[in-house]
VOBA-1610 file (N, C-alpha, C; in pm, whole numbers, padded with zeros to 5 digits, always signed):
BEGIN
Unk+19012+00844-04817Unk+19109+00864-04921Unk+19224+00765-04911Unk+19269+00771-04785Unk+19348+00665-04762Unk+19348+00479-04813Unk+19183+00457-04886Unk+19135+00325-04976Unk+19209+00382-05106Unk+19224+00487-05177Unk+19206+00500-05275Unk+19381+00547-05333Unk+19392+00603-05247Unk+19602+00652-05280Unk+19666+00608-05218Unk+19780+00589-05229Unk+19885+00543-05107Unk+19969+00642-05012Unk+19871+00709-04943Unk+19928+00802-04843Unk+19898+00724-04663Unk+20051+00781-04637Unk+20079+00743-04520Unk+20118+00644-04544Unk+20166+00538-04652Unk+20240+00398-04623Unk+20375+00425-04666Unk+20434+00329-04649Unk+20592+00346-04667Unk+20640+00332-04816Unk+20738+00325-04845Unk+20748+00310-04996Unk+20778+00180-05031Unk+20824+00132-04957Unk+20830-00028-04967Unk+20704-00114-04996Unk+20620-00108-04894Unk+20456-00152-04914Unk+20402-00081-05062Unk+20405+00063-05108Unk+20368+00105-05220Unk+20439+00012-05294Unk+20610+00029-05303Unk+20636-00101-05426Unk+20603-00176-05426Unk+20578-00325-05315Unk+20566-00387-05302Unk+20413-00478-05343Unk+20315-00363-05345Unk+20228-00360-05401Unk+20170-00370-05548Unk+20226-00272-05590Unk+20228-00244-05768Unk+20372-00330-05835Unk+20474-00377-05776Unk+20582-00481-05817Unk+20469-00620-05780Unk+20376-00657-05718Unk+20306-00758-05684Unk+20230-00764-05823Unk+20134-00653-05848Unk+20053-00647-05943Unk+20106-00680-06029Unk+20209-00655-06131Unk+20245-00608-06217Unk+20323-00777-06242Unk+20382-00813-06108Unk+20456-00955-06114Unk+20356-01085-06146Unk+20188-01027-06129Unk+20122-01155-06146Unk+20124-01176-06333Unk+20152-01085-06378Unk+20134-01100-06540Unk+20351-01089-06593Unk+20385-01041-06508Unk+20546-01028-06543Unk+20619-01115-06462Unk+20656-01242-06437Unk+20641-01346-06375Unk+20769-01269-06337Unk+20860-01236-06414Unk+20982-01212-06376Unk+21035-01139-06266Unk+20931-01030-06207Unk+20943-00960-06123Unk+20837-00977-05984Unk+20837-01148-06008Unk+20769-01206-05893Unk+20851-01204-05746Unk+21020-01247-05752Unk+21127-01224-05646Unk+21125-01150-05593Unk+21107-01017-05661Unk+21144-00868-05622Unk+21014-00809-05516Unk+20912-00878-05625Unk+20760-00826-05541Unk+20808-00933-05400Unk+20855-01026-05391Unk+20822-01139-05284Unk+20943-01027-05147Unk+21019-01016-05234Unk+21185-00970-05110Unk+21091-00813-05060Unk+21074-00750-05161Unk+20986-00591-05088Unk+20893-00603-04960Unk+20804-00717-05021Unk+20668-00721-04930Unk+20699-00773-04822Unk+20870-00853-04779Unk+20864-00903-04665Unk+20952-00801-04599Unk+21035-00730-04710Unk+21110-00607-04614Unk+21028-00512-04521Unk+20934-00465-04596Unk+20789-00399-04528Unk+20736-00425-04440Unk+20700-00567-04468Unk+20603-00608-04354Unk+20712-00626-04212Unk+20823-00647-04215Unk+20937-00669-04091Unk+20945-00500-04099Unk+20984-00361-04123Unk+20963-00232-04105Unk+20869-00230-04003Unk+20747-00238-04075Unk+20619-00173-04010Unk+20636-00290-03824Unk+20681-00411-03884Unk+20682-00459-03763Unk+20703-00408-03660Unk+20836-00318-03666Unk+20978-00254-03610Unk+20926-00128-03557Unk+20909-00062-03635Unk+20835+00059-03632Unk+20669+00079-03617Unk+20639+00102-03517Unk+20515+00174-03502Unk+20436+00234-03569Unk+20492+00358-03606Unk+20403+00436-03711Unk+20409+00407-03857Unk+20438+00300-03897Unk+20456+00278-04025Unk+20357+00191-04072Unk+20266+00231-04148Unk+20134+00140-04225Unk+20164+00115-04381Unk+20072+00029-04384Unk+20070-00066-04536Unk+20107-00178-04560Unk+20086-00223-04409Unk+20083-00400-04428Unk+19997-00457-04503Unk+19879-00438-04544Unk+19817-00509-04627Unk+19866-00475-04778Unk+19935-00372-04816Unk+20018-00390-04995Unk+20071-00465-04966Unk+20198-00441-04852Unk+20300-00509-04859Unk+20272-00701-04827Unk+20139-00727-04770Unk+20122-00892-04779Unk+20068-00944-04929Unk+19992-00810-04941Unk+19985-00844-05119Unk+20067-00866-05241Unk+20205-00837-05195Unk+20290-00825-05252Unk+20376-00928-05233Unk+20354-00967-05062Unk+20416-01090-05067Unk+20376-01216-05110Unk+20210-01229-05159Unk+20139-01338-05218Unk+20167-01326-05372Unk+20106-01214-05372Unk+20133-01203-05577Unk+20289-01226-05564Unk+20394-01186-05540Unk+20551-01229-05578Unk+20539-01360-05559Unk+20519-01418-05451Unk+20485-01581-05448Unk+20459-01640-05548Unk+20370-01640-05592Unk+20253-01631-05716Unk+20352-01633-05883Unk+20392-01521-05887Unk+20509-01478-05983Unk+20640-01576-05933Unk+20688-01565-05857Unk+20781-01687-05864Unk+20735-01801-05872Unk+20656-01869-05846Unk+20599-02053-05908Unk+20588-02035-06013Unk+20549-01940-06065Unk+20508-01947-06203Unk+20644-01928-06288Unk+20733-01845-06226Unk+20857-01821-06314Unk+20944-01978-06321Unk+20960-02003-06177Unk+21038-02152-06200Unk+20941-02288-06260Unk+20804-02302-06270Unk+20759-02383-06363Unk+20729-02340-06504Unk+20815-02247-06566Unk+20799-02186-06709Unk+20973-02200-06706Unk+21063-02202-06571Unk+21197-02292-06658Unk+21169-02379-06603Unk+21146-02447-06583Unk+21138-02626-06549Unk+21129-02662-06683Unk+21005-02614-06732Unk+20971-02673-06863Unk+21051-02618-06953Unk+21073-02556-06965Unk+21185-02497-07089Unk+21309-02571-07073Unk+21383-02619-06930Unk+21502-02664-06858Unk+21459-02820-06944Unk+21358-02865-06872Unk+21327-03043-06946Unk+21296-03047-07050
//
């Protein structure tokens, strides 16, 4: 069950996750997915019992992802 819901991860990794998803088509909320997924992944670091490093790296690629894409959509608008 734990493939299928997000139980037992933190809420950070859950955002960080679905702010990832959501940032690969909403470029705008690529930052936000990028700042969550690394707050998370440094948590779980910290803390022991805390899982959902893999949303939260997903979150830190898709925000990645969403930010290139946001600053080469103003680049071009900027030039």
């Amino acid at each position: 069950m734990h493939w299928l819901l997000p139980t037992g991860r933190s809420w950070q990794s859950i955002a960080a996750g679905y702010l990832g998803l959501v940032g690969l088509v909403v470029w705008v909320l690529g930052p936000f997915a990028l700042g969550l997924g690394i707050w998370a992944v440094v948590r779980s670091a910290r803390e022991p019992g805390v899982h959902g490093r893999g949303r939260a790296v997903f979150g830190i690629v898709a925000g990645a992802i969403g930010t290139l894409m946001t600053l080469v959509v103003l680049q071009s608008v900027a030039g």
